[in-house]
Backbone bond lengths (Angstrom), bond angles and torsions (degrees), N, CA, C in turn:
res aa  C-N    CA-C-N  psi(-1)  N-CA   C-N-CA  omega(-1)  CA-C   N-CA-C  phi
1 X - - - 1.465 - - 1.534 108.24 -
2 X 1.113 115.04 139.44 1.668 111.70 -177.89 1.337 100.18 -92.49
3 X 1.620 101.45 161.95 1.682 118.14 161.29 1.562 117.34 -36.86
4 X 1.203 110.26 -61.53 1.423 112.92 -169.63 1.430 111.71 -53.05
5 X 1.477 123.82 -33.81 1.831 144.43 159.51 1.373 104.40 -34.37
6 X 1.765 97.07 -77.45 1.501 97.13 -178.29 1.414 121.96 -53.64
7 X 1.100 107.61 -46.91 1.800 100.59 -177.48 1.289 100.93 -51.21
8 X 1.141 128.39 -39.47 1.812 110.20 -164.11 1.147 106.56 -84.30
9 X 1.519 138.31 -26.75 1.342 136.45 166.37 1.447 127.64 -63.96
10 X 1.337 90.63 -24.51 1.923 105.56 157.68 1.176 124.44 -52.68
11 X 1.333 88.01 -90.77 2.010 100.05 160.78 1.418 112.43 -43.89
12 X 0.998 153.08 5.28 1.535 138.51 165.77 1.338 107.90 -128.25
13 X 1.516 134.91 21.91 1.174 157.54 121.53 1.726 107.89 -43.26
14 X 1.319 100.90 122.86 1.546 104.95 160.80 1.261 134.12 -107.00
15 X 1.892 115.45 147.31 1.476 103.57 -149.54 1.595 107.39 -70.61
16 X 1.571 121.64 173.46 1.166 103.28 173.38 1.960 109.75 -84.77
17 X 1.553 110.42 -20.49 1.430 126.27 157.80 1.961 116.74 -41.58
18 X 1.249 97.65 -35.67 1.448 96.93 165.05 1.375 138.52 -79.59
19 X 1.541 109.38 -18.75 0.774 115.51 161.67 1.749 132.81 -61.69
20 X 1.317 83.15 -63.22 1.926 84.44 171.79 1.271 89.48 -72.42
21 X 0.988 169.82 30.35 1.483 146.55 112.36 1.333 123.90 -16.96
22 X 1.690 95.19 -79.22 1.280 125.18 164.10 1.601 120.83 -40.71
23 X 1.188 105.52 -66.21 1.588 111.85 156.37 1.278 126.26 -19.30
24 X 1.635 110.67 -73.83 1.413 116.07 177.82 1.860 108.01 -60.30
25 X 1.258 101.38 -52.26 2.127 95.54 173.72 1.456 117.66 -34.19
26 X 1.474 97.79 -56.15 1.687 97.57 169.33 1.377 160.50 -39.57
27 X 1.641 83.39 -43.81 1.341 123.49 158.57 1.702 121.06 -49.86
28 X 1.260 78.74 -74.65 1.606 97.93 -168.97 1.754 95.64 -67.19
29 X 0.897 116.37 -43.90 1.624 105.72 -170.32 2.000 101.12 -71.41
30 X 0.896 121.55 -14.76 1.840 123.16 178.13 1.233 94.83 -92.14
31 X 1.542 122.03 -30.09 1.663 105.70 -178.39 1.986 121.64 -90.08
32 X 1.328 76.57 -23.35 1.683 95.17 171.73 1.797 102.31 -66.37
33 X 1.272 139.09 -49.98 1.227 158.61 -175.64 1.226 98.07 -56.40
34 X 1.153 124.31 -58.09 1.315 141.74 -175.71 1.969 118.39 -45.98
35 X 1.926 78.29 -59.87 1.722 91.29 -174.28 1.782 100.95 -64.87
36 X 1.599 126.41 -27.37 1.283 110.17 176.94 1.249 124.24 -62.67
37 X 1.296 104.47 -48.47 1.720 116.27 177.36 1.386 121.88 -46.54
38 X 1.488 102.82 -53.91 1.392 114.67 178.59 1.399 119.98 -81.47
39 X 0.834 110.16 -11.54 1.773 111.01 -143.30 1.535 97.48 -79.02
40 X 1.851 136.92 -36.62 0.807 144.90 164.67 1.832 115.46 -0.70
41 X 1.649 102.36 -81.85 1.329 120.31 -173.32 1.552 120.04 -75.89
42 X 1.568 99.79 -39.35 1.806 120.69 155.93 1.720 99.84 -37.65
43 X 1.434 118.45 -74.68 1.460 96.09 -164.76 1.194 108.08 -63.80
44 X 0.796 148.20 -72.38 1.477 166.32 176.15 1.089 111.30 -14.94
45 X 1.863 126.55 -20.20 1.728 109.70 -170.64 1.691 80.09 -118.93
46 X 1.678 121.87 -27.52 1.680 126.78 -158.40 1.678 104.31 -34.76
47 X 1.011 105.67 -54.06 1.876 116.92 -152.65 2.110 77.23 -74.05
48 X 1.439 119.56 -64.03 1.560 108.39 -165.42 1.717 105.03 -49.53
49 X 1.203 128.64 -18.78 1.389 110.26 -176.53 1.790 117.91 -95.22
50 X 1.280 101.51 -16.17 1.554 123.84 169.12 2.068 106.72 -28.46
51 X 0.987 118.19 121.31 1.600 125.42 164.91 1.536 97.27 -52.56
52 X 1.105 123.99 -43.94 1.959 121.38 -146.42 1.607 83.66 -102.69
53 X 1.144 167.81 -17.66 1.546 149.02 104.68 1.431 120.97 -24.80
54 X 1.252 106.83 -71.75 1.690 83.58 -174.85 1.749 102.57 -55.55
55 X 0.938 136.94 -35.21 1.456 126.84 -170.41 1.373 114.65 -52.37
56 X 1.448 113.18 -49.33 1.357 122.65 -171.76 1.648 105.49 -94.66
57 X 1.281 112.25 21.06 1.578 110.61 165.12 1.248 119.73 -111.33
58 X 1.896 103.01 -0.98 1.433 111.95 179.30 1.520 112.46 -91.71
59 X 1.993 98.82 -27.67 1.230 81.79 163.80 1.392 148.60 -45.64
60 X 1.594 79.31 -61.13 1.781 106.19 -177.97 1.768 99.85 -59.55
61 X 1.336 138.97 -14.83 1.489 133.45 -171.70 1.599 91.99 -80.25
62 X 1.498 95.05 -59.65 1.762 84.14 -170.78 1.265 118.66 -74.89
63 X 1.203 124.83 8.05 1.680 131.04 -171.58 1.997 99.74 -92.31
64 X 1.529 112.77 -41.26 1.065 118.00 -157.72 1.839 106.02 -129.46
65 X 0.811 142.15 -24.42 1.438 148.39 -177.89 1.499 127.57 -133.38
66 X 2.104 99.87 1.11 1.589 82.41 161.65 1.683 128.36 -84.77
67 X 1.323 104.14 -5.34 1.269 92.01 -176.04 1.134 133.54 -81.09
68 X 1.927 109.70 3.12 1.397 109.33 177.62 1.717 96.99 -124.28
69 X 1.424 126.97 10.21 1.069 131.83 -179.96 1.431 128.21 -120.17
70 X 1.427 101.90 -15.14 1.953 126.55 -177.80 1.331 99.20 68.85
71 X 1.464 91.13 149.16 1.265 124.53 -142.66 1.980 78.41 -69.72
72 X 1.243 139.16 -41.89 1.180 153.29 173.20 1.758 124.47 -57.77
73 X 1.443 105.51 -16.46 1.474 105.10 -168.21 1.486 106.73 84.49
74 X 1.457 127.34 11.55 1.479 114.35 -178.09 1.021 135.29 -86.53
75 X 1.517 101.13 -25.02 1.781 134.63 156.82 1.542 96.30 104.49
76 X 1.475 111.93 -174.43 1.363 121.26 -150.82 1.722 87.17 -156.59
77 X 1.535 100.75 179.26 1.397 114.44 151.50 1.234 151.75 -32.30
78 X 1.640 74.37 -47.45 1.715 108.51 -169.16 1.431 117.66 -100.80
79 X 1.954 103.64 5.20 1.475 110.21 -169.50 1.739 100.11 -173.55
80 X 1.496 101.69 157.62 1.738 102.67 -173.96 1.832 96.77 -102.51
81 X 0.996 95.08 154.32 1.555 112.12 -179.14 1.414 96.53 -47.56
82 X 1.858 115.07 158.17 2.216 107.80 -177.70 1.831 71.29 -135.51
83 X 1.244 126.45 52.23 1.720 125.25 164.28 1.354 90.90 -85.71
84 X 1.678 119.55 132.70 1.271 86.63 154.77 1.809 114.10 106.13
85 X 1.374 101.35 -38.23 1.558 98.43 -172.97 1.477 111.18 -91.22
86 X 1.205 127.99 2.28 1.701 115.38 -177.63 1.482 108.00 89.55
87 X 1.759 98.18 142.54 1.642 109.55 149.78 1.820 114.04 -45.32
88 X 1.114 106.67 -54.64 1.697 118.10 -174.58 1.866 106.06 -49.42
89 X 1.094 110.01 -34.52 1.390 101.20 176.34 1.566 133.61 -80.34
90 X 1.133 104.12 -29.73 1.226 155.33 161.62 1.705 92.52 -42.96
91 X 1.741 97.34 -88.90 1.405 106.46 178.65 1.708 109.15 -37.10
92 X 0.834 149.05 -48.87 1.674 143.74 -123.44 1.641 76.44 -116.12
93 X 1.291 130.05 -57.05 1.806 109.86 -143.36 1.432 98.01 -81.27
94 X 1.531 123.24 -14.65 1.352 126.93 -159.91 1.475 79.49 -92.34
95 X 1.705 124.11 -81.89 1.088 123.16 -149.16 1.725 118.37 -66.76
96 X 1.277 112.56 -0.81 1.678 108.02 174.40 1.591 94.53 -118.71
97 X 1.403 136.23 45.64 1.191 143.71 118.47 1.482 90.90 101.65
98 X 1.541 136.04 -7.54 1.493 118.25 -158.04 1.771 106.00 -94.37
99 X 1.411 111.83 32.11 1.544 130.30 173.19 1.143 119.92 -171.50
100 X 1.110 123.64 119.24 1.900 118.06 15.22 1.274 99.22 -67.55
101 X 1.368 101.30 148.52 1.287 121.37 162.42 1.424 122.75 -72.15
102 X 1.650 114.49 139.00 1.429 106.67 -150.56 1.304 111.00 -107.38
103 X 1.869 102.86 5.19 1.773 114.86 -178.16 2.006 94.08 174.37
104 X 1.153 95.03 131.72 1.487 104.23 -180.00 1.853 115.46 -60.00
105 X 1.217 134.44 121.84 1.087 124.11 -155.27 1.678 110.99 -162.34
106 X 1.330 126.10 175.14 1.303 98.26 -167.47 1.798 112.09 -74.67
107 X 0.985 104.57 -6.51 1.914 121.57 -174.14 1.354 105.24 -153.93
108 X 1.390 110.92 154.44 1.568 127.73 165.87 1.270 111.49 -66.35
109 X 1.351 117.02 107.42 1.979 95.34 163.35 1.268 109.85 -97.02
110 X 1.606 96.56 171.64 1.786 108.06 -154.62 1.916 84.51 -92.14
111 X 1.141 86.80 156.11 1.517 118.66 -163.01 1.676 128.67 -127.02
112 X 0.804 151.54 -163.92 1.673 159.67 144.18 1.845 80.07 -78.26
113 X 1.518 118.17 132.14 1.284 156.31 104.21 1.868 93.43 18.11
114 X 1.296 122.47 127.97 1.597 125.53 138.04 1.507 123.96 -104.01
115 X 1.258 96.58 -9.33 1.667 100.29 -179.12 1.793 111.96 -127.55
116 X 1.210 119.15 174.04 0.551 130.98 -141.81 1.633 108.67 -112.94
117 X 1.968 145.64 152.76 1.404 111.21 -146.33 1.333 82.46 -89.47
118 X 1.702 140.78 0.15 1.553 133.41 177.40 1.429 96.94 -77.64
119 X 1.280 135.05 -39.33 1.249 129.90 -142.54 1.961 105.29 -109.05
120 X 1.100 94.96 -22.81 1.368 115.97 163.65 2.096 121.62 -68.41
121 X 1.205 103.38 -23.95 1.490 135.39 -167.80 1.394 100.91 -89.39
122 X 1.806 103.88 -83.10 1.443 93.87 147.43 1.478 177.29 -17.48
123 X 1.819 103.26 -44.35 1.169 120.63 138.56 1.467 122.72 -65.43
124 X 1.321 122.36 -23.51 1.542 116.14 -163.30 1.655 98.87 -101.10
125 X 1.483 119.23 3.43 1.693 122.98 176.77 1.511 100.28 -102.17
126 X 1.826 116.35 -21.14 1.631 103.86 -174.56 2.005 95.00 -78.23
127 X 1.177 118.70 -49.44 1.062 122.69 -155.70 1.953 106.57 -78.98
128 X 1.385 105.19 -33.10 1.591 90.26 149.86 1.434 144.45 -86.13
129 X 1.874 107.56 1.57 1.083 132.10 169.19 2.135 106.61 -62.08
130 X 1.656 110.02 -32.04 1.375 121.42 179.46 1.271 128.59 -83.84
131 X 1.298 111.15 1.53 1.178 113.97 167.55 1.639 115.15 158.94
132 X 1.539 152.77 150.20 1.270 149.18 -153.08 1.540 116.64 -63.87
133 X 1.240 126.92 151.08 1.289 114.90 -176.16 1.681 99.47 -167.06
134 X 1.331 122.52 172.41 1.225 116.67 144.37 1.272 129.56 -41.44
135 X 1.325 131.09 125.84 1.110 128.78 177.11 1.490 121.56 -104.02
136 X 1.419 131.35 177.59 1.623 125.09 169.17 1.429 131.73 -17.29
137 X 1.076 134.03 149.94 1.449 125.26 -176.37 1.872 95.71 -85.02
138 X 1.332 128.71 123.25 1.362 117.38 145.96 1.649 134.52 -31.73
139 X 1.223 103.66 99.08 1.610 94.49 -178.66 1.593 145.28 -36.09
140 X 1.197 96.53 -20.13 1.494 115.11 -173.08 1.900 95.05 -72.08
141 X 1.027 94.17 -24.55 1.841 84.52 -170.81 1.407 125.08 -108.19
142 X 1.821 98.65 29.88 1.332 115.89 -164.13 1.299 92.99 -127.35
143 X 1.826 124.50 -1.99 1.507 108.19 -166.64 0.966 103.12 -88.39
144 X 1.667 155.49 27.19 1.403 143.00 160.58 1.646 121.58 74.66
145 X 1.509 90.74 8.97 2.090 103.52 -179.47 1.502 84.55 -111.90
146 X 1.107 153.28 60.13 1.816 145.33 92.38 1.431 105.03 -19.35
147 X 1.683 100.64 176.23 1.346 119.92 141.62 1.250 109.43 -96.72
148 X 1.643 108.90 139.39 0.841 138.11 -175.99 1.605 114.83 -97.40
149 X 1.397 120.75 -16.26 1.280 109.57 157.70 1.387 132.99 -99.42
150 X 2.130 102.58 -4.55 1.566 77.91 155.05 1.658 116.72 -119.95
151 X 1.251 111.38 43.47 1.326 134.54 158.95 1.462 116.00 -76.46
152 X 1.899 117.76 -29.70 1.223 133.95 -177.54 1.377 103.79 -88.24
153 X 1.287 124.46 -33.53 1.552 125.92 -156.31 1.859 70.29 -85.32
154 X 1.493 124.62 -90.52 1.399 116.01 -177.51 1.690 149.53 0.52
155 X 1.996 76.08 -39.56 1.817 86.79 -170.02 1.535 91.61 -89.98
156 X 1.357 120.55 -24.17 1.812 121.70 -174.25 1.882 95.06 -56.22
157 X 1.352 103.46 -56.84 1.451 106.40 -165.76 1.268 140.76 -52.53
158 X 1.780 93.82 -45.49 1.511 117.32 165.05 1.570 117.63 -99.17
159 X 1.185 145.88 -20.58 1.056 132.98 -150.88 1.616 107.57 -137.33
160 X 1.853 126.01 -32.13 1.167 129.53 -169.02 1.574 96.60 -58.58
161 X 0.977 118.31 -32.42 1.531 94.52 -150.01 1.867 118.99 -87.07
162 X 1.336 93.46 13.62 1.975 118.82 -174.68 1.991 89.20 -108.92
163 X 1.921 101.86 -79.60 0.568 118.91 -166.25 1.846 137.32 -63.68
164 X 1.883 93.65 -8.78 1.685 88.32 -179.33 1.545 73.71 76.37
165 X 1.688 74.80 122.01 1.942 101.98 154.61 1.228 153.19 -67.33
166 X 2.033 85.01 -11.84 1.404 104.26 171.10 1.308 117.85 -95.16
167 X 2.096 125.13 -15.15 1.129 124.04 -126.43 1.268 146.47 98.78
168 X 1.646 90.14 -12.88 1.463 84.13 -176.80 1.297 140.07 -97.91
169 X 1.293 109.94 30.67 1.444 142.22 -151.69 2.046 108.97 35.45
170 X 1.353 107.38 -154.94 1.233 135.25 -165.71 1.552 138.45 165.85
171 X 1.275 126.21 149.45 0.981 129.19 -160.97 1.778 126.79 -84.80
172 X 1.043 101.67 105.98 2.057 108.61 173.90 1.419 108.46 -61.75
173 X 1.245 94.65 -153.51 1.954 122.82 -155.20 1.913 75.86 -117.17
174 X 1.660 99.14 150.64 1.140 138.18 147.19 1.807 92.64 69.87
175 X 0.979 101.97 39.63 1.659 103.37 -175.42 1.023 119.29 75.48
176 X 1.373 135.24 4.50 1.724 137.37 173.37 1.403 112.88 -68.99
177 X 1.024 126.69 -168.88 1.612 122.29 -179.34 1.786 90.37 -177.87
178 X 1.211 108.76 174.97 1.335 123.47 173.98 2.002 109.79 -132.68
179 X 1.508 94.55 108.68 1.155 104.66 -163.04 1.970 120.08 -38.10
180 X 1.715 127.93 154.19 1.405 112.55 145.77 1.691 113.84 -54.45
181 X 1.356 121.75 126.49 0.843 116.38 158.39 2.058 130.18 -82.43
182 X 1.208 89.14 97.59 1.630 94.18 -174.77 1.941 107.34 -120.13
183 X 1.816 100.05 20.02 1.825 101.46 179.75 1.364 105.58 -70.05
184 X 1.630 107.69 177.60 1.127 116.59 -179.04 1.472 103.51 -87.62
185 X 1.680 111.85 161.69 1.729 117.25 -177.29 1.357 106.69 -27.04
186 X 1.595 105.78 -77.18 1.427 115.98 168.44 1.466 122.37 -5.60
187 X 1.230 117.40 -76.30 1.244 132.20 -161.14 1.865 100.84 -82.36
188 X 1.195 105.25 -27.49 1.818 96.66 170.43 1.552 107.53 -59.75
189 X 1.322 116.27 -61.49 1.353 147.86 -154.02 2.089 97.42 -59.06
190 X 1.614 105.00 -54.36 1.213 100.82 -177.20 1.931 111.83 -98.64
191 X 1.703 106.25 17.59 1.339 100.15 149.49 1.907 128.01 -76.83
192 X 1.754 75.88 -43.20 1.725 89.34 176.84 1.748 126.36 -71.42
193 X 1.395 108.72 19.10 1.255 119.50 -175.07 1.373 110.25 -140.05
194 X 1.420 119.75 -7.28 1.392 102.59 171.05 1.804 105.21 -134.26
195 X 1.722 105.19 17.00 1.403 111.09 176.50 1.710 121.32 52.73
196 X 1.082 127.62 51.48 1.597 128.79 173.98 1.398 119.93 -34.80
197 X 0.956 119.49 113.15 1.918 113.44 163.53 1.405 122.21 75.07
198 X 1.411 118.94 -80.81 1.523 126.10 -179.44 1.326 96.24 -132.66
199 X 1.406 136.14 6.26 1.413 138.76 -177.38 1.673 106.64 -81.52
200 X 1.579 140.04 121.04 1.259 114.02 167.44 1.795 119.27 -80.75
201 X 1.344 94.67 -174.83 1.553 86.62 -165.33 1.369 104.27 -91.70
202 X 1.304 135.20 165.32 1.394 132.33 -175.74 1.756 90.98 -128.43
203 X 0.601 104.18 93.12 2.107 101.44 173.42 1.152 98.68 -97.31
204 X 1.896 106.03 176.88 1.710 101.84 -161.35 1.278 118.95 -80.84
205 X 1.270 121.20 -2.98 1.847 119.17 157.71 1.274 107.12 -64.81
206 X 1.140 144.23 -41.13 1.612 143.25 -174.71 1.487 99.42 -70.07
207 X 1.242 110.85 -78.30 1.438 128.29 -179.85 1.747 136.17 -96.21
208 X 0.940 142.49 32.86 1.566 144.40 -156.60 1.501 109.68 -18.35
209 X 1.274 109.47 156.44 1.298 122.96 164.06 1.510 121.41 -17.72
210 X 1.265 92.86 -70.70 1.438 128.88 -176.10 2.081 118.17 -50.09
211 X 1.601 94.81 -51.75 1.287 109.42 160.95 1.587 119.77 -64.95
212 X 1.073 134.41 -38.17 1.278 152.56 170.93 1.545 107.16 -36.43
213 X 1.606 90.98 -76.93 1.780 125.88 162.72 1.321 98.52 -18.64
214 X 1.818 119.40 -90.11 1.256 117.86 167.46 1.125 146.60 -13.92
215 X 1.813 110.34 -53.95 1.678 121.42 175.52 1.424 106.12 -55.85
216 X 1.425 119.43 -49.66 1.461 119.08 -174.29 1.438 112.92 -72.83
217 X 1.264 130.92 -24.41 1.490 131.38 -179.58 1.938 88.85 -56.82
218 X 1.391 111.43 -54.42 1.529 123.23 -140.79 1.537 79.03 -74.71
219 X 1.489 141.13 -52.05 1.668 121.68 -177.05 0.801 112.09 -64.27
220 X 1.263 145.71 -28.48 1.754 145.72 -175.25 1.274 96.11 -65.72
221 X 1.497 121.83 -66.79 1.610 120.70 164.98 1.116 116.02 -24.20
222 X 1.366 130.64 -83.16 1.352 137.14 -176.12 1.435 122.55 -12.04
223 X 1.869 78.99 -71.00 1.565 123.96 -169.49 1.823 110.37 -42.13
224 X 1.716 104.08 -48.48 1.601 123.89 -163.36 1.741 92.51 -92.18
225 X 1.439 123.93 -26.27 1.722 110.42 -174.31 1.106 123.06 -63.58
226 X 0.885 137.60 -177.49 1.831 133.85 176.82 1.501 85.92 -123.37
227 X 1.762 97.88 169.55 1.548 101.64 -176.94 1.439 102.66 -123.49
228 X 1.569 97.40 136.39 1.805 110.26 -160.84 1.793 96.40 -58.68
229 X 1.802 102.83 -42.48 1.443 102.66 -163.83 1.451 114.45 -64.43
230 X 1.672 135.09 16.88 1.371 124.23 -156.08 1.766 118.46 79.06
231 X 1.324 102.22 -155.68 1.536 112.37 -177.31 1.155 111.32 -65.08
232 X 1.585 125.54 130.24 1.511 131.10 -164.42 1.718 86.00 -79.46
233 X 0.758 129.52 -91.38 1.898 128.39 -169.21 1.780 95.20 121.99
234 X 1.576 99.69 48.38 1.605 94.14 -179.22 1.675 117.53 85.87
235 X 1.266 118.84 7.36 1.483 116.31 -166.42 1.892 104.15 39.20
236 X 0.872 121.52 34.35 1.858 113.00 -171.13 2.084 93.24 -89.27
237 X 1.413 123.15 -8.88 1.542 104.06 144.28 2.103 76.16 93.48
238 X 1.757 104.89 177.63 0.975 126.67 -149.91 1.992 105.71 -48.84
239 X 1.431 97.70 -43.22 2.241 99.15 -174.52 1.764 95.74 -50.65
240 X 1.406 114.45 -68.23 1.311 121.58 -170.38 1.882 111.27 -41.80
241 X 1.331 127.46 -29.64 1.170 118.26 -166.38 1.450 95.76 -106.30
242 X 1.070 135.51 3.05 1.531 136.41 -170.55 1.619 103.45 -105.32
243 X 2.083 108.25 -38.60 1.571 94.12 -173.93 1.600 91.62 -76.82
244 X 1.212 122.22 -11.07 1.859 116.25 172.97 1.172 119.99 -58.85
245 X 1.391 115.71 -55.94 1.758 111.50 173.79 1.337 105.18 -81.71
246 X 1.382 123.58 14.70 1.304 86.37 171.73 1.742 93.11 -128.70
247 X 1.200 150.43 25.58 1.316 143.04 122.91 1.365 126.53 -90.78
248 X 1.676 112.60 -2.84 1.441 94.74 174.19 1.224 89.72 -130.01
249 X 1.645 140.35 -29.05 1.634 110.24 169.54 1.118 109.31 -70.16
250 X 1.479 125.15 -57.44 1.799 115.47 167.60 1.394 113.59 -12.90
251 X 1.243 109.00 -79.20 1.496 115.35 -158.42 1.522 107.90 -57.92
252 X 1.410 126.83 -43.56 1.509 109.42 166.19 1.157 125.26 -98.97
253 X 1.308 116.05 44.12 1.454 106.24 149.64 1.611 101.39 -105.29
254 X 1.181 112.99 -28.03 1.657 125.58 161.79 2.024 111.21 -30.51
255 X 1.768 84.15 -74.71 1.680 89.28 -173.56 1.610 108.93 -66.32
256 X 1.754 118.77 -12.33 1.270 93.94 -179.06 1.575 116.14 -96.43
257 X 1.500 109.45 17.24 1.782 117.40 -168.87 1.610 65.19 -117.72
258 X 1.157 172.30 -60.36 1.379 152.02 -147.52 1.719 104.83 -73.23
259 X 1.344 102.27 -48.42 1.856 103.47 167.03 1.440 121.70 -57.61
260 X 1.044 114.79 -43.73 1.440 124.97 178.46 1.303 113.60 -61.23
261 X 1.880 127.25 -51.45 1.250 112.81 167.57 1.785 120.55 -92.49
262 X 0.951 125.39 7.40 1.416 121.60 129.77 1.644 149.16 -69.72
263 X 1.280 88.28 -13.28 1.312 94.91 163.12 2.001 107.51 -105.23
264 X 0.976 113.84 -14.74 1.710 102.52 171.03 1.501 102.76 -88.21
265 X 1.227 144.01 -12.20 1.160 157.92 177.04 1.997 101.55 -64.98
């Protein structure tokens, strides 16, 4: 075989360095693929399954909520057993301020926050560390790209008739009410799944993921539109705009037929 042979059979030899080249590209590009797809619910539950969270959520449990909840989650007098209820519940009563409770009453109202969104996280990994529950909302269904019109047809069906069609809540029996809803995705998403207070629960036979997704696209909408008609007056719908024209347009067309014949007088 001549030189000129070998050289070209050289050069068209591949390195064995190229190989794991290729190898490693592969890798990393199926695992990179991977972390997008998945990664959603992965981040979102990683830190709640952590040993050094739940640890330091037991602190803060028994520092601040065992005494009306037992030192066990079994509950007391002064509180219902949290065996059982989920990170997600956890998340919502802590993080929209209505726990601790700041006076015994027929419902928690939402409040300024006492904790903190680490310490809030924390507590909600010791107490789902005790037993199964709802867990975190998946992020993907919190980004506000639903449909938004059948998030509207949805929220009419299940939710207008507590909440006002716009959101703007309304008032129950025995002093309850059904809150404005102005929470974050989060906290919409894991109200409608673990039912708070006088709220029922919507789980994914009632409602899917997906529908969920929707409802919150359609309040963010709402929430961010302006209103063609002028000043909403509370979104509180036809009573609220009627006692309006009729104590303040009433009344001045009143004082301006009282000006008018006092001044021809």
């Amino acid at each position: 075989m001549s030189n000129a042979t070998k050289r070209k059979n050289r050069a068209g030899r591949r390195s064995p360095l190229a190989t794991v080249a290729l190898l490693a590209i592969g890798l990393l590009s199926t695992g990179g693929a991977y972390a997008l797809i998945s990664g959603g619910t992965a981040e979102a539950q990683s830190d709640i399954n952590s040993q050094q969270m739940i640890d330091e959520g037991e602190k803060l449990f028994s520092a601040n909520c065992a005494s009306c909840h037992g030192l066990n989650l079994e509950g007391s007098e002064s509180g219902p057993s949290l065996i059982g209820v989920g990170a997600a519940s956890v998340d919502f009563q802590v993080g929209t301020g209505r726990m601790p409770l700041a006076q015994q009453g027929p419902q928690g109202e939402e409040k300024p926050e006492q904790f903190t969104d680490e310490q809030t996280k924390a507590l909600a990994a010791y107490v789902a560390s005790l037993g199964p529950g709802p867990g975190l909302p998946d992020p993907r269904y919190l980004d506000g790209e639903g449909d938004a019109a059948n998030g509207s047809e949805l929220f009419r069906i299940n939710c207008a008739m507590c909440h006002n069609v716009a959101g703007a809540g309304g008032a129950l029996t025995e002093g309850k009410y059904a809150p404005a809803i102005d929470a974050t995705p989060a906290h919409i998403y894991e109200a409608m799944v673990i039912g708070p207070q006088n709220m029922p629960v919507f789980n994914d036979a009632n409602l899917s993921p997906e529908d969920k997704r929707d409802i919150i696209t359609y309040l963010e909408f709402n929430r961010e539109s302006p209103s063609p008609g002028g000043y909403v007056l509370g979104s509180l719908g036809p009573v609220a705009e009627g006692l309006f024209a009729w104590f303040f347009g009433l009344g001045a067309i009143v004082a301006i037929a009282v000006w008018l014949t006092a001044k021809s007088n």
